[in-house]
LUMFI-856048 format. One line per 3 residues: number of its first residue (from 1); their letters; for each residue x, z, y of C-alpha. Coordinates in nm, 2 decimals, padded with zeros to 4 digits. Last residue first. Layout:
N
NUM) a) X,Z,Y | ...
This chain:
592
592) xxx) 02.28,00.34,-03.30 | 01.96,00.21,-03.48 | 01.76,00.54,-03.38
589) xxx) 01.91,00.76,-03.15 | 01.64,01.00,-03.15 | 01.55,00.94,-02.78
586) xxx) 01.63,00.57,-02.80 | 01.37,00.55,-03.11 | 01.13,00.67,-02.90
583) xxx) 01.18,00.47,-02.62 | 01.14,00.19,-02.83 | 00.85,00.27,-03.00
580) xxx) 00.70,00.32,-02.67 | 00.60,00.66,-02.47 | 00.31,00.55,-02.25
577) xxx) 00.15,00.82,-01.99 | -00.17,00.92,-01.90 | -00.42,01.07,-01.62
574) xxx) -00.15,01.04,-01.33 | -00.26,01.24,-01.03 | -00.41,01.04,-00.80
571) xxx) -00.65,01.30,-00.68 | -00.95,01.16,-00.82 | -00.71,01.08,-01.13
568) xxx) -00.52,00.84,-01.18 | -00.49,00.54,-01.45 | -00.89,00.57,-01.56
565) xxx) -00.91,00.33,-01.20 | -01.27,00.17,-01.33 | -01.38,00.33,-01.65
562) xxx) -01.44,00.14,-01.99 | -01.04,00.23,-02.12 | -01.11,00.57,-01.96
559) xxx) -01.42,00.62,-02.18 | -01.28,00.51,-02.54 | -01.04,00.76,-02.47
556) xxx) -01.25,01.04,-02.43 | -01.46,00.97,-02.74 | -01.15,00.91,-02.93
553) xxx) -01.09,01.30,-02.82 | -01.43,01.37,-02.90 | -01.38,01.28,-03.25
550) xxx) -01.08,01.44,-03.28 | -01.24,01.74,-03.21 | -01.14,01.90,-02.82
547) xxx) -01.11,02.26,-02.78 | -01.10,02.39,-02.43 | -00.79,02.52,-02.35
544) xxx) -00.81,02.30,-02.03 | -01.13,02.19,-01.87 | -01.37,01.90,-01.93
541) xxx) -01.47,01.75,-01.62 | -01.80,01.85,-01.46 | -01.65,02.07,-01.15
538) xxx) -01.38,01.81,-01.11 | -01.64,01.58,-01.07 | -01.83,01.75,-00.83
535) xxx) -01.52,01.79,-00.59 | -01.48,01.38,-00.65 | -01.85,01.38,-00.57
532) xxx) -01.82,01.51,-00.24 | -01.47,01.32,-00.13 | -01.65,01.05,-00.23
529) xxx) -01.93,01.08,00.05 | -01.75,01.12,00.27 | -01.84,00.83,00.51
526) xxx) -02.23,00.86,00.41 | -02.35,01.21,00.21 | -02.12,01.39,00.38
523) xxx) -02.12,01.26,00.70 | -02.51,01.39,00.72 | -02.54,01.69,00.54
520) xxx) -02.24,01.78,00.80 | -01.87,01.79,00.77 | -01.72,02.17,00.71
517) xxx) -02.04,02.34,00.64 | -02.13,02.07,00.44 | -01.80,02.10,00.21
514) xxx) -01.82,02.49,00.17 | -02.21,02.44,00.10 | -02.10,02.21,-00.17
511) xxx) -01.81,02.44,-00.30 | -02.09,02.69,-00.28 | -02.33,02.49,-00.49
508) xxx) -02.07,02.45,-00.81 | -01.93,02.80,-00.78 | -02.34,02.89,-00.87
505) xxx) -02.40,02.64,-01.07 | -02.10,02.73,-01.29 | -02.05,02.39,-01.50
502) xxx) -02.26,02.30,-01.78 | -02.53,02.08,-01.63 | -02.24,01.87,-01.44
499) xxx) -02.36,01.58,-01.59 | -02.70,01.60,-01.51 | -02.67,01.69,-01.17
496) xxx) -02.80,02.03,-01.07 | -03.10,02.18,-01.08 | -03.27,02.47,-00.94
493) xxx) -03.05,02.66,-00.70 | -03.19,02.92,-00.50 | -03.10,02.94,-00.12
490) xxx) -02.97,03.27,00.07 | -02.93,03.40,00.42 | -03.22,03.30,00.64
487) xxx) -03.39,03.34,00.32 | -03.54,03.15,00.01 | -03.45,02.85,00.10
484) xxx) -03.48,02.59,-00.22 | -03.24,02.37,-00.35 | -03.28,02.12,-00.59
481) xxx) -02.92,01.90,-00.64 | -02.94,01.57,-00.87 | -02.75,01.33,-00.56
478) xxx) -03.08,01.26,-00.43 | -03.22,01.60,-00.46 | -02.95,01.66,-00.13
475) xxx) -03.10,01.45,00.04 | -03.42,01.61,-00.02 | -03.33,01.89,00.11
472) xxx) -03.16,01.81,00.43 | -03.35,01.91,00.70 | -03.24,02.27,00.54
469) xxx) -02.93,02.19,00.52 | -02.77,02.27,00.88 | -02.99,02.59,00.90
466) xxx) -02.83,02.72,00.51 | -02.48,02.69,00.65 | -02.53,02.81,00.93
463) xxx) -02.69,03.13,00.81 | -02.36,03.19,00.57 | -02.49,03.22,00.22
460) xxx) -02.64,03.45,-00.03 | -02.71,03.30,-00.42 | -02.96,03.26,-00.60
457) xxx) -02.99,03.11,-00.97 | -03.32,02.94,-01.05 | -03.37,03.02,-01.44
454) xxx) -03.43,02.77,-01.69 | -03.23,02.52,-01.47 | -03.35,02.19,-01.41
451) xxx) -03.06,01.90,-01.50 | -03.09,01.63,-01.25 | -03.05,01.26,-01.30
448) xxx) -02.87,01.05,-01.02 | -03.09,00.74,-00.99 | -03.01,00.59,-00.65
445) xxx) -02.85,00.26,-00.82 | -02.52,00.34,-00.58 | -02.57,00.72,-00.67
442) xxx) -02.58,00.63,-01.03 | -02.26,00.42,-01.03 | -02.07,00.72,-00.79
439) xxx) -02.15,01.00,-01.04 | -02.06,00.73,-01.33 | -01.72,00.69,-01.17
436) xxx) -01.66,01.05,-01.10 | -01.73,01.18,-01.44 | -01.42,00.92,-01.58
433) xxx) -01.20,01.01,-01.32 | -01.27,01.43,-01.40 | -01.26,01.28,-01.78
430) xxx) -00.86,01.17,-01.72 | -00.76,01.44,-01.52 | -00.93,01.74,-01.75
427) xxx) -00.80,01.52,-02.06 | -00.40,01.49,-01.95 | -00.32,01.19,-02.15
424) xxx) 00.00,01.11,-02.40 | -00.03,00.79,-02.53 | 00.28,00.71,-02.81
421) xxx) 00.39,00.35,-02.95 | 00.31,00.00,-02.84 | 00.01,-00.04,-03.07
418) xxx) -00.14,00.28,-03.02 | -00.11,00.66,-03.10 | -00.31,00.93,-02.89
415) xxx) -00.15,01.28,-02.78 | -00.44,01.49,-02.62 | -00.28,01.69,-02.33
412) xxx) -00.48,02.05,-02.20 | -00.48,02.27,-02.48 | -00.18,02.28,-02.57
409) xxx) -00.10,01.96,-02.74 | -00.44,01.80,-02.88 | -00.41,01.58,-03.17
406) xxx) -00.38,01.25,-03.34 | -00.60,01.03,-03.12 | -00.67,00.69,-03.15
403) xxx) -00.52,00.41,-02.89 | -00.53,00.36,-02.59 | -00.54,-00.01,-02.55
400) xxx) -00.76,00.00,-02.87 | -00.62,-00.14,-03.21 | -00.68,-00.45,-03.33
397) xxx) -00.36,-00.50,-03.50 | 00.01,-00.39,-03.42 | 00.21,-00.08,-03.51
394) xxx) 00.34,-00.26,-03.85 | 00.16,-00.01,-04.10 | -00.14,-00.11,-03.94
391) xxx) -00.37,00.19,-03.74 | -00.54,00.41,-03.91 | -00.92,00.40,-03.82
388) xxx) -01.07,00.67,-03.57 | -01.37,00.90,-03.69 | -01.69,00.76,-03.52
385) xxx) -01.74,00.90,-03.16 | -02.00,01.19,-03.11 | -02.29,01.19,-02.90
382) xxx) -02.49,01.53,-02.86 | -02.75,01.69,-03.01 | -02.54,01.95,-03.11
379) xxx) -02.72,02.01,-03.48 | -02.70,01.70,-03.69 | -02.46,01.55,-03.40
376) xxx) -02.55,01.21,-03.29 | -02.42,00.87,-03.41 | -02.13,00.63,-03.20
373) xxx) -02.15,00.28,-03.13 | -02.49,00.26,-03.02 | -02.39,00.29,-02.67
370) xxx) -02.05,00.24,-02.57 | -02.07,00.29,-02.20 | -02.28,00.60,-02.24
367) xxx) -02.38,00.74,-01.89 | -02.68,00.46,-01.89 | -02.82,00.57,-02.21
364) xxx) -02.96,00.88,-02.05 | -03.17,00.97,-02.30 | -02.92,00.99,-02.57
361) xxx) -02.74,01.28,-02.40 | -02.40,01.28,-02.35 | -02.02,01.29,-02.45
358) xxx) -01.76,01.52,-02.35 | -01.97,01.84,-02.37 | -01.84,02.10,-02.07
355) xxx) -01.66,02.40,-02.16 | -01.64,02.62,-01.83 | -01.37,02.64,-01.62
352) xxx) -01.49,02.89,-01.36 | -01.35,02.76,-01.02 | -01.02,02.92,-00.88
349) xxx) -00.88,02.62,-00.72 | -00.79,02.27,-00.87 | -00.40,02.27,-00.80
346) xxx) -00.27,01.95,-00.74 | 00.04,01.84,-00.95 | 00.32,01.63,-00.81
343) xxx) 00.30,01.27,-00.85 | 00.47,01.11,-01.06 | 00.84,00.89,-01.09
340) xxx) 00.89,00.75,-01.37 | 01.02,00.94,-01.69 | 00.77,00.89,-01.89
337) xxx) 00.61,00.47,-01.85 | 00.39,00.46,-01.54 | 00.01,00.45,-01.62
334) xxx) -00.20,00.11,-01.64 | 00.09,-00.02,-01.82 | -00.11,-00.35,-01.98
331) xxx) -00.07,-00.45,-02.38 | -00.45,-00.40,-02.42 | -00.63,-00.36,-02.12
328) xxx) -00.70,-00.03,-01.87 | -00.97,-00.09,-01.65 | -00.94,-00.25,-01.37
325) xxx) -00.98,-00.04,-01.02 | -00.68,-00.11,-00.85 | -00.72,-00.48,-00.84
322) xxx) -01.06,-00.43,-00.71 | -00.91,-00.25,-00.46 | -00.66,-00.49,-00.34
319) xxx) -00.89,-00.76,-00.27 | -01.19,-00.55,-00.15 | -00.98,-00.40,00.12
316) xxx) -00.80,-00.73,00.24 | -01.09,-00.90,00.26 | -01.29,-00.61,00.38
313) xxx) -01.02,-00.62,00.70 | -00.99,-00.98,00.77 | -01.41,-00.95,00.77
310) xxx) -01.37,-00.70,01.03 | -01.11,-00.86,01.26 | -01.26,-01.17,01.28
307) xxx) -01.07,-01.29,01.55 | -00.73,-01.11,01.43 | -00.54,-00.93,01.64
304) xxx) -00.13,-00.92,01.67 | 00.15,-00.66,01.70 | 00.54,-00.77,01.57
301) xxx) 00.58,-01.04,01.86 | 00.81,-00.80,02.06 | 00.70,-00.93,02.34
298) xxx) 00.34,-00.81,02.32 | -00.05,-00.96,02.23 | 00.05,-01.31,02.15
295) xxx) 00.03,-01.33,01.83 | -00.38,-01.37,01.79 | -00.52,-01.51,01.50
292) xxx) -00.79,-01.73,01.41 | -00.62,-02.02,01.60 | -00.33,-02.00,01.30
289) xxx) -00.55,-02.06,01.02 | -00.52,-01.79,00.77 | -00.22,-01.71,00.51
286) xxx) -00.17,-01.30,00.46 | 00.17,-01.23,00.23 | 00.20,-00.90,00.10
283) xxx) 00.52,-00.64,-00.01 | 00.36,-00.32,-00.11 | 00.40,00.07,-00.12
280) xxx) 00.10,00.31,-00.12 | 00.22,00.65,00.05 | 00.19,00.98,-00.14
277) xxx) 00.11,01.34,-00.04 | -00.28,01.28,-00.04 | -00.27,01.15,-00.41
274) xxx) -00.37,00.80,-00.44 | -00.67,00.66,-00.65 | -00.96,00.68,-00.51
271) xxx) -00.84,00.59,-00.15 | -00.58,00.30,-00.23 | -00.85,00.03,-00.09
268) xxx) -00.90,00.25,00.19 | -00.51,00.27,00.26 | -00.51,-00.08,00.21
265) xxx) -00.79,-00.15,00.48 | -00.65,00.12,00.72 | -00.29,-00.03,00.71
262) xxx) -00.45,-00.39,00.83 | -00.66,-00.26,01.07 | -00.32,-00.07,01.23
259) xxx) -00.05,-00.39,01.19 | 00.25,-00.39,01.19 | 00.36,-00.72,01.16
256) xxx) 00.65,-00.94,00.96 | 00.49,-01.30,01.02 | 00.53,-01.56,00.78
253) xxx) 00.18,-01.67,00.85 | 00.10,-01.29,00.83 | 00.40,-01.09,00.69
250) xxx) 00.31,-00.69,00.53 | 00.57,-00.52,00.43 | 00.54,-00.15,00.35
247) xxx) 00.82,-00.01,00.15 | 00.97,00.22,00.40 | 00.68,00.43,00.41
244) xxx) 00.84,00.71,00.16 | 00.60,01.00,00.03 | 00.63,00.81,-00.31
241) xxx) 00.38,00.58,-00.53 | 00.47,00.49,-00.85 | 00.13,00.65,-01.03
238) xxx) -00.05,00.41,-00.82 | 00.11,00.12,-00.88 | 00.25,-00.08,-00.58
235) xxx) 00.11,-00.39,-00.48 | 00.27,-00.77,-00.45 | 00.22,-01.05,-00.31
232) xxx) -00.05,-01.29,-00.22 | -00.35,-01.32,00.05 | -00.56,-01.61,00.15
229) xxx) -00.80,-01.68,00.44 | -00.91,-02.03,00.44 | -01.21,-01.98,00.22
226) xxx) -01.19,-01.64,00.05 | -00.88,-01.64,-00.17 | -00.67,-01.39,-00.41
223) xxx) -00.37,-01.32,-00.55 | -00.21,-00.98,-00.60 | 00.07,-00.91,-00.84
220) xxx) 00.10,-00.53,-00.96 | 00.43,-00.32,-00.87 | 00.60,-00.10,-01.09
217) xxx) 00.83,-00.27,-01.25 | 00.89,-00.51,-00.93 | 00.92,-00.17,-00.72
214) xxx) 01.16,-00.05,-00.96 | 01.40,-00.33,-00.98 | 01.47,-00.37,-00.61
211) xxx) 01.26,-00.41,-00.28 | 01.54,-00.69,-00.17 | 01.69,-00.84,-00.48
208) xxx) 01.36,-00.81,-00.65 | 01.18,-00.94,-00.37 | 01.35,-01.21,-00.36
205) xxx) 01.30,-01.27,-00.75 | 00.94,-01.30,-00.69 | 00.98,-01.51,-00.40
202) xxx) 01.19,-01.84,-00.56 | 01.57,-01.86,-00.47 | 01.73,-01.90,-00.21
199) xxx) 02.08,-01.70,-00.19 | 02.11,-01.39,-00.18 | 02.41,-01.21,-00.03
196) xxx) 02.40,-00.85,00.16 | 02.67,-00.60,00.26 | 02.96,-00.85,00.29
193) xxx) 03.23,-00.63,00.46 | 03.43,-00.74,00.82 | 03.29,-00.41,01.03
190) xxx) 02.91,-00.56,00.92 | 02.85,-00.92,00.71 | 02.50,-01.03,00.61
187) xxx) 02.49,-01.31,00.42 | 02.13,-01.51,00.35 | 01.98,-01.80,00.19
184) xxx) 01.67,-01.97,00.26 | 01.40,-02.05,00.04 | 01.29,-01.67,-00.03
181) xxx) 01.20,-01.65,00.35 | 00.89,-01.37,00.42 | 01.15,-01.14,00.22
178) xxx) 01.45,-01.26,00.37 | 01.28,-01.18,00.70 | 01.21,-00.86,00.63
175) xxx) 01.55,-00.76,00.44 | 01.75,-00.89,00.77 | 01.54,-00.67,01.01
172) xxx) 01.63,-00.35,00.76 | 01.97,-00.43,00.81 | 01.96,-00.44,01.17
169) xxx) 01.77,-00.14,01.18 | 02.03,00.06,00.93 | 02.30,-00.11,01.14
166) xxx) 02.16,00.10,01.44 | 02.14,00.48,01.21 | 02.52,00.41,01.13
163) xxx) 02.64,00.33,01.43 | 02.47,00.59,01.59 | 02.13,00.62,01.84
160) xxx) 02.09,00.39,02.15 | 01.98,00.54,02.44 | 02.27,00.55,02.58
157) xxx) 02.29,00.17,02.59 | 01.98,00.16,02.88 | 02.08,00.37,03.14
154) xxx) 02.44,00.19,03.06 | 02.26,-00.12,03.17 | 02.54,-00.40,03.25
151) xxx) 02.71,-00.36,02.90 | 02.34,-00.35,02.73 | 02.46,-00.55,02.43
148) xxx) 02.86,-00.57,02.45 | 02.92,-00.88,02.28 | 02.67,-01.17,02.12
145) xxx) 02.78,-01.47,01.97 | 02.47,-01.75,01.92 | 02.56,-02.02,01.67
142) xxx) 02.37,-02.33,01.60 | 02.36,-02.62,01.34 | 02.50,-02.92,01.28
139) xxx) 02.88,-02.89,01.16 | 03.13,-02.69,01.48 | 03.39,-02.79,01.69
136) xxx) 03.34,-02.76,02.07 | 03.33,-02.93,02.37 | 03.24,-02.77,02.71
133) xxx) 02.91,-02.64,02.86 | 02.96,-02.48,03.25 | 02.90,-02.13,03.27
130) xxx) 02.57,-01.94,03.29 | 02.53,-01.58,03.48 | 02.24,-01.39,03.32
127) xxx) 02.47,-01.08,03.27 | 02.76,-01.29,03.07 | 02.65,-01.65,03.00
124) xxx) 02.90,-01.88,02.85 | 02.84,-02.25,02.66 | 02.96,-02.47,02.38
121) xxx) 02.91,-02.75,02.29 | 02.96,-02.94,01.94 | 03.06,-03.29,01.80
118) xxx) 02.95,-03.66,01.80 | 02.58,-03.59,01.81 | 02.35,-03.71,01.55
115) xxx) 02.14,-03.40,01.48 | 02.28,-03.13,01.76 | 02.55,-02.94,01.75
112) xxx) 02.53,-02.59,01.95 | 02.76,-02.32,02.05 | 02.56,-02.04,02.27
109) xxx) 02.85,-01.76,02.41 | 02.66,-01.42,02.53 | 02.82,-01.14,02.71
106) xxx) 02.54,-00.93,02.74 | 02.23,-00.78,02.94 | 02.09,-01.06,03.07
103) xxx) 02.20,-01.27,02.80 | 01.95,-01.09,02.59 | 01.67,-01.16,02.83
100) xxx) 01.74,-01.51,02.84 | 01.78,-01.56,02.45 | 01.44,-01.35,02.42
97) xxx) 01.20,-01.55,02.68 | 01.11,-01.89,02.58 | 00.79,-01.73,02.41
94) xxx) 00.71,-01.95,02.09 | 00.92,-01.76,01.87 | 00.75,-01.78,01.45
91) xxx) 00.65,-02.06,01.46 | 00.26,-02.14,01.38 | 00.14,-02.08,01.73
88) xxx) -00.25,-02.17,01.73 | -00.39,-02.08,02.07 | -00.04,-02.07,02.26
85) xxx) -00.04,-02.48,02.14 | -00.43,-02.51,02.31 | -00.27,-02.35,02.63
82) xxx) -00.02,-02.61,02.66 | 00.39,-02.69,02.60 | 00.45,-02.44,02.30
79) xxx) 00.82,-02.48,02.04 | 01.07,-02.63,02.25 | 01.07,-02.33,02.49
76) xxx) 01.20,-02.20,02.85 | 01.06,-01.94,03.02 | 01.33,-01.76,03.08
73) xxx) 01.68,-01.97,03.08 | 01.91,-01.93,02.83 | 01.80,-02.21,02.59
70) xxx) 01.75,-02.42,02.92 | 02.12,-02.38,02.96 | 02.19,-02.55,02.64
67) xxx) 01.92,-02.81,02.67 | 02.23,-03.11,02.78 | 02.43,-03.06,02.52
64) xxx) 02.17,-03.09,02.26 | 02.06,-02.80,02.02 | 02.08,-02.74,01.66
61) xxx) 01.87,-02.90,01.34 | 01.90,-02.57,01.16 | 02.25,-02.52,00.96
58) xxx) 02.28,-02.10,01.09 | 02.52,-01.91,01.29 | 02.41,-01.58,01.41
55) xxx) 02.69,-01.34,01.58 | 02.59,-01.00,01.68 | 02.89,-00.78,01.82
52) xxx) 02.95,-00.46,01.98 | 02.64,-00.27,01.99 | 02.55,-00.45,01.62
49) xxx) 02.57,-00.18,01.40 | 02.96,-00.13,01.52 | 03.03,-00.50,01.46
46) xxx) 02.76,-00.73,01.29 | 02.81,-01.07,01.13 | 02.46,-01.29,01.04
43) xxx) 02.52,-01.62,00.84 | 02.22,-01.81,00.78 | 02.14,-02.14,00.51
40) xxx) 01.80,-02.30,00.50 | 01.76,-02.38,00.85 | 01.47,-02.52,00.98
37) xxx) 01.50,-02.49,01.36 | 01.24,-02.22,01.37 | 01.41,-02.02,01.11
34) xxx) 01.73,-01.99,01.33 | 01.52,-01.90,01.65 | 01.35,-01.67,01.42
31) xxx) 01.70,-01.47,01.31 | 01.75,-01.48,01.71 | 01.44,-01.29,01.77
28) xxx) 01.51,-01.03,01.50 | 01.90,-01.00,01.55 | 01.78,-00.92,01.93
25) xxx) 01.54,-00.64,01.82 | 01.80,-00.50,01.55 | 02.05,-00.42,01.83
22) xxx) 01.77,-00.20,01.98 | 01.48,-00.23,02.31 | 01.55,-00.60,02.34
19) xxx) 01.21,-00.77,02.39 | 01.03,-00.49,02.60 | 01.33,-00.38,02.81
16) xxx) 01.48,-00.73,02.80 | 01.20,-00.84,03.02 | 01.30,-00.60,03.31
13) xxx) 01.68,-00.72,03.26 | 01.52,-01.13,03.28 | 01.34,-00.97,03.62
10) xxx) 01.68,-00.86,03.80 | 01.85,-01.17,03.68 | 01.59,-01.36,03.85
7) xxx) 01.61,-01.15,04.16 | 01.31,-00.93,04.28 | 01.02,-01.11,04.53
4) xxx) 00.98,-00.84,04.83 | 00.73,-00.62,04.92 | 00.78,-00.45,05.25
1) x) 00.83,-00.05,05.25
């Protein structure tokens, strides 16, 4: 078999394989051709999802009679000319490669009027064939007509799904774009009907049109800066969060990418917050020099790499997570309002619930956030919260975000009143978050206080599990447990941390021993580490049925609103919930 050089055409249908793999793929690359000439105006009409028709007109600066057929050739670009340009692309098509490899595989007409010229051109390609330009009317601008995509590949069209499911891309391609473009207006036409209009506008209320209402009511704003990198946009709340990942938009330098560090860094950064069901949703905009990034990695311009991929990544991470983790503020909806949508509930096992003390010991000053503001107990010992003041006649005042409690509903809810209306918090989620953020504080400062017990409890457990911790011992004191071997098949148990000193010891250690035997000593205490005190913390929080005074109710609150993330719980189930004045009045008609 002798090796032979293939045909152009043959090589621009290759190409079209990796550039135009869908309808929505050649909208994409002919949207960017439209953005790259500056246009601030773009039509886009689709027939049959786009299989039948794709027609782009725009008011960019257009092309010249005389560069039509260069625009369909491979190769060919106005936008690169060296290596040092492919080093710092800052348009968004830089390749010279999609318009060829569409009209490879279509029946393409390109109608052009450039800046200045006297009128329009026109020219034909069908299956990489070019035709002769001729005169045309048209205002500056350019207009690509597509027909028949994939009419000389069947192989290649029946892979295409419905009408219905290919519009859906192409629609979806549109939204992107608008979004990363709020100062250019839009209309998306399919089978003859207007299905999108927005005009330009600034980016918040783009992304209202686009995301919708409920993302921008539930949605945080993120800015932040660390030299030239810069990031902006907008996150989802955690107590919004769905199963869906269709609101995930992430655009570097204008950029829509997909990107895998840059999914793991706000998946971390939603960690502690999220429930495992859920998805974080978030529209962001990533601004860094364009040598420090890589967009030349595949056709499809959509995967990139960064130079300094790690410090891109903590950026990114640290950003959004420390947005994440503010404590709640007066006037702020750290928690959705009712009637949002929540996260289902996560069951917590079959562990001894236990009445555990809300507040703490004197002694170790550094678990009270309000110290000195509360006076002990004649005969607990313990810290209790002065009695809450009534709030003004008016609702408004000096009140606390949260509020001050009136009662507890069940056992498990404590209802709260503040400025805006009615606080409704689940007190096991809310102190298991408020436990697990002074666990992970005293482990950071490597002073996790242990609580000896009177009496060592023993216990039997698997032989494994008591080899793999036994050069682990005092590891494991680190973090306030003292265990002891006492058998191939048993360990004693001698403390335990401080503030889990009223939980079952002994369903306390096996959960831990269930945890090492599944990960290590070793993992455990380093990259899962969280996951290990978030199980401890649910072990010290405050269970329900237990009776709370109203005291240690204010006690509670005064907690969360001093706690990092109080909005969710370690599992990201909400903690609380705000019921305004308003809403109130709504429910009971008031004023109607």
């Amino acid at each position: 078999m002798s090796i032979r050089v293939l045909p152009d055409v043959l090589i621009s249908q290759i190409a079209a394989g990796e550039v135009v793999e869908r309808p929505a793929a050649a909208l994409k690359e002919m949207l960017e051709n439209s953005l790259d000439a500056g246009a601030t105006d773009i039509q886009i009409e689709l027939e049959q999802g786009g299989i039948k028709r794709i027609r782009v007109g725009d008011n960019g600066v257009g092309i010249a009679r005389d560069e039509l057929a260069l625009a369909l050739t491979r190769h060919a670009t106005s936008k690169i000319a060296s290596l040092a340009d492919l080093e710092q692309v800052a348009s968004l098509g830089f390749r010279g490669e999609a318009l060829a490899s569409i009209a490879a595989i279509a029946r393409v007409q390109l109608t052009s009027r450039g800046v200045g010229a006297e009128h329009a051109w026109t020219m034909q390609a069908e299956g990489g064939r070019l035709g002769e330009p001729a005169p045309a009317a048209r205002a500056t601008g350019a207009t690509i007509d597509i027909q028949d995509l994939f009419f000389n590949t069947p192989a290649r069209r029946k892979f295409l799904k419905t009408e219905t499911t290919e519009y859906a891309h192409c629609a979806e391609t549109v939204r992107r774009l608008a979004l990363a473009q709020p100062r250019v207006a839009f209309t998306l036409t399919h089978n003859g009907r207007v299905q999108l209009r927005l005009n330009a506008e600034p980016a918040a209320a783009r992304v209202r049109q686009v995301l919708g209402e409920a993302f921008e009511q539930n949605s945080i704003g993120v800015e932040a800066a660390a030299g030239a990198l810069r990031l902006s946009g907008w996150v989802i709340r955690p107590g919004a969060a769905t199963a869906s990942r269709d609101t995930q938009h992430v655009f570097v330098n204008g950029r829509y990418v997909r990107d895998k560090l840059i999914v793991h860094a706000l998946k971390e950064a939603y960690r502690d917050v999220l429930h495992h069901q859920l998805n974080p949703a978030y529209c962001l905009f990533i601004e860094l020099p364009p040598e420090t990034v890589d967009v030349n990695v595949h056709p499809a311009k959509t995967e990139i790499r960064f130079r300094d991929s790690r410090g891109v990544h903590q950026f990114l991470f640290h950003a959004v997570e420390r947005l994440l983790s503010a404590p709640v503020e007066a006037g702020a909806a750290a928690a959705p309002e009712a009637g949002a949508a929540a996260p289902p509930n996560r069951p917590y096992g079959s562990q001894q619930q236990a009445a555990m003390s809300l507040p703490v010991n004197e002694a170790m000053a550094f678990y009270a956030p309000f110290q000195g503001s509360g006076v002990r107990g004649q005969d607990s010992g313990e810290f209790v919260a002065p009695a809450a003041p009534a709030l003004p006649e008016s609702g408004q005042g000096d009140a606390p975000p949260l509020g001050y409690a009136l009662g507890q509903l069940h056992g498990v809810y404590v209802l709260a009143q503040n400025a805006q209306g009615l606080v409704l918090v689940d007190m096991h989620a809310a102190h298991e978050r408020v436990v697990y953020e002074k666990l992970k504080t005293a482990l950071d400062a490597r002073a996790v206080p242990a609580q000896s017990l009177l009496i060592p409890v023993a216990l039997t457990a698997d032989a494994r599990d008591v080899t793999e911790i036994g050069p682990h011992l005092d590891q494991l004191r680190d973090i306030g447990f003292e265990l002891s071997i006492t058998s191939p098949t048993s360990v004693a148990v001698r403390s335990v941390p401080w503030l889990l000193k009223n939980a079952d010891p002994v369903e306390l250690t096996r959960d831990v021993l269930r945890e090492i035997a599944e990960f290590g000593v070793a993992r455990l205490l380093a990259e899962r580490r969280n996951e290990l005190l978030a199980t401890l913390a649910c072990h010290g929080a405050v269970r329900a049925n237990r009776h709370l005074t109203l005291p240690e109710m204010n006690a509670l609150l005064r907690e969360m609103e001093a706690t990092e993330r109080a909005g969710q719980c370690n599992h990201g189930r909400p903690t609380w919930f705000q019921l305004s004045l308003r809403e109130l009045d709504s429910m009971f008609m008031r004023g109607r």
